[in-house]
N, C-alpha and C positions, 0 to 999 in steps of 0.2 A: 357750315364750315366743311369744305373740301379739302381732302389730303391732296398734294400733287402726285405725280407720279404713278408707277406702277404697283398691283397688287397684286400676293398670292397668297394661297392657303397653305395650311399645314397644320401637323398634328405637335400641340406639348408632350414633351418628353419629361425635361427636367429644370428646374431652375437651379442655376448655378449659389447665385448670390442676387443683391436687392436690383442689380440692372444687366443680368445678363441671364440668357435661359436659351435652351436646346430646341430645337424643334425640326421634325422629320417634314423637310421639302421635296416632292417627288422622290420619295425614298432614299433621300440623302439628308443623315444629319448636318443640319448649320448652327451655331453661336448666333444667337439673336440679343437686340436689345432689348430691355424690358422697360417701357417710359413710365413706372407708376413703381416705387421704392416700398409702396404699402407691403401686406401680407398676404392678399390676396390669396391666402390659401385654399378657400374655398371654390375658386376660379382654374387655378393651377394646377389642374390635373391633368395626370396621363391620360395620354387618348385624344383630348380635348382639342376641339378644331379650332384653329385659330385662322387672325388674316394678319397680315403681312406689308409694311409698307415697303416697297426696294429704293435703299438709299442711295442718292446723284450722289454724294461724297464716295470716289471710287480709291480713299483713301483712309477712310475709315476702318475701325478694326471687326465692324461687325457690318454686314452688306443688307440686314433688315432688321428694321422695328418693328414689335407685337403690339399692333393698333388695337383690336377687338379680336373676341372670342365669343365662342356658340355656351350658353350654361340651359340646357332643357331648351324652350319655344323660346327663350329670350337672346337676343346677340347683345353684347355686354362693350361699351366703349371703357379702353384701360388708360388713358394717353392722361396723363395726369396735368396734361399741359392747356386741356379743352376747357377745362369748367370757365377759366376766366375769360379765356377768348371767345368764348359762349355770349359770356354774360354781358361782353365789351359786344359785342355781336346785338346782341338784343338791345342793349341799351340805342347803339346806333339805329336801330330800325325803329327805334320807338316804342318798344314790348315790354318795357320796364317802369309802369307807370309811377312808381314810386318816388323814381329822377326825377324830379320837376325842370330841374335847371342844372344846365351842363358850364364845364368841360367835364368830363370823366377823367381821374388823373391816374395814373398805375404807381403799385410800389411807392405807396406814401407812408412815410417817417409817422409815428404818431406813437408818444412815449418810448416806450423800452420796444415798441415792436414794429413790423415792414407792415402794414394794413393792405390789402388788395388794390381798393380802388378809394378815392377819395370824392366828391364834387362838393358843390356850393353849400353850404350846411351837414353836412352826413360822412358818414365814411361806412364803406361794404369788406365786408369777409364771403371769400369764398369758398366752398369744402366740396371736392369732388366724393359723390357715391357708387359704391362699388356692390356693396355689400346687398342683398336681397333674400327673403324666405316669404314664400305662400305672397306674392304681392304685397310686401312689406319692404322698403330700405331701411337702412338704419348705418348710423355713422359714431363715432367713428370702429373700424372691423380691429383696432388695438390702441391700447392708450397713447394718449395724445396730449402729453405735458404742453405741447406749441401749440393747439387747436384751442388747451383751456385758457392760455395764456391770451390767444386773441380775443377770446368772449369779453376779458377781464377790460380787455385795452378800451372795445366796445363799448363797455358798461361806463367806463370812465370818460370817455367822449360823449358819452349820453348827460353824465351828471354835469360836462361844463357846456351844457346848451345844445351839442350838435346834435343829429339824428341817427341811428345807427341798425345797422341791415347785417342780417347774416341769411347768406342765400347756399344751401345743399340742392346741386346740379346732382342729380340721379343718371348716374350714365346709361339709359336704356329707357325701354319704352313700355310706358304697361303698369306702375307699379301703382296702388290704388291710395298709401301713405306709405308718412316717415315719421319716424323720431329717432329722439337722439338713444344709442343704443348704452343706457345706462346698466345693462350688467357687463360690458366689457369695460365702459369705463364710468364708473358713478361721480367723479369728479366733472367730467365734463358736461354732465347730463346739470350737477348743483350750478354750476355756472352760466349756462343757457336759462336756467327757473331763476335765475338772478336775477340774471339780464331784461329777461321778461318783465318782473317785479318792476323794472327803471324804465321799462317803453322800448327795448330792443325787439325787431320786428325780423320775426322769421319766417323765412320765404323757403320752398321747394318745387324746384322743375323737373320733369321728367324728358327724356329726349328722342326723337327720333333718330337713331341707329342704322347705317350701311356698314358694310369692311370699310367702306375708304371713305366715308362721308357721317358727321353728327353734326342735329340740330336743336335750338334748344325749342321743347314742344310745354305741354300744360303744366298749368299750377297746380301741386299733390295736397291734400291734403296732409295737415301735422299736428302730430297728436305727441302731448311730452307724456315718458312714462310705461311707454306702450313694451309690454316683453317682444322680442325679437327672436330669441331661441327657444327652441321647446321645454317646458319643464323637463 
């Protein structure tokens, strides 16, 4: 997946609020958009290189989005809009062996929730990761009443016959596992060991990373349970 357009670098300053954040362009502060409402606080620090997409809308209120940033040897994709366009990405090429049989449908109805993707037998959930320590991801970086709610929806698509996928796209490249990060939310971590318990099949990618270009790269190893912060 290529960005269009042109890109620059710059340093984080500050974040306003969940979509808007500061950042020093050739030593001029700009109002940037922020494409990812998470908390990424870990990410968003001062100093912090970032890259930059420059938006064709010369009418917009903000003249760039914060695509990716530098965290240590890793460059970190933030765009919170990639993981599924990834995933529709790989599906199309054929990388997602577990489709057997298409169409791939977006944004399907299924109970009380919006499900990512849908096809012929199954329905996928998608969870972009951000989060990383010592070569570990882990999801989600703050609770996520909507994350546990789609496991559940899952789970119950499992019990009337269908098949069900939950895929965590790791935004970056390198990370050796994942699990689901039960000390920031132990509810979500019970309902993925649920899910399991019924045949919910979970899946993690890691990806190949530019400023202006993510791809989705190998299958991570996942491991449920795994600590993530340091004692």
């Amino acid at each position: 997946m290529k960005y269009p357009g042109k890109f620059v670098e710059g340093h984080f300053i500050h974040r306003d609020n969940r979509f808007i954040a500061r950042v020093e362009i050739d030593g001029k502060e700009e109002r940037v958009h922020v494409p990812n409402t998470g908390r990424c606080k870990e990410l968003l620090i001062p100093g912090t290189r970032v890259y930059l997409q420059e938006s064709q809308n010369k009418a917009r209120k903000t003249a760039y989005s914060l695509i990716s940033l530098e965290k240590g040897n890793l460059l970190i994709n933030l765009d919170s809009q990639a993981p599924n366009k990834l995933v529709r990405e790989a599906y199309e090429m054929g990388k997602l062996p577990f489709i057997q049989e298409g169409p791939l449908k977006s944004e399907v109805t299924y109970g009380k929730s919006r499900l990512d993707f849908a096809y012929p037998g199954g329905f996928i959930e998608v969870k972009g990761v951000t989060l990383e320590n010592k070569g570990m991801c882990a999801f989600p970086d703050a609770v996520t009443a909507r994350g546990t709610k789609h496991v559940y929806e899952l789970i119950h698509a499992i019990q009337e016959g269908y098949a069900g996928h939950l895929i965590f796209v790791l935004q970056m490249e390198g990370p050796q596992l994942f699990s689901p990060n039960y000390q920031m939310d132990p509810a979500f971590q019970d309902a993925v060991e649920e899910g399991l318990s019924h045949g919910l099949k979970i899946h993690a990618y890691d990806c190949q990373v530019k400023p202006d270009e993510i791809t989705l790269g190998r299958e991570v190893e996942v491991k449920i349970g795994e600590q993530f912060y340091d004692a």
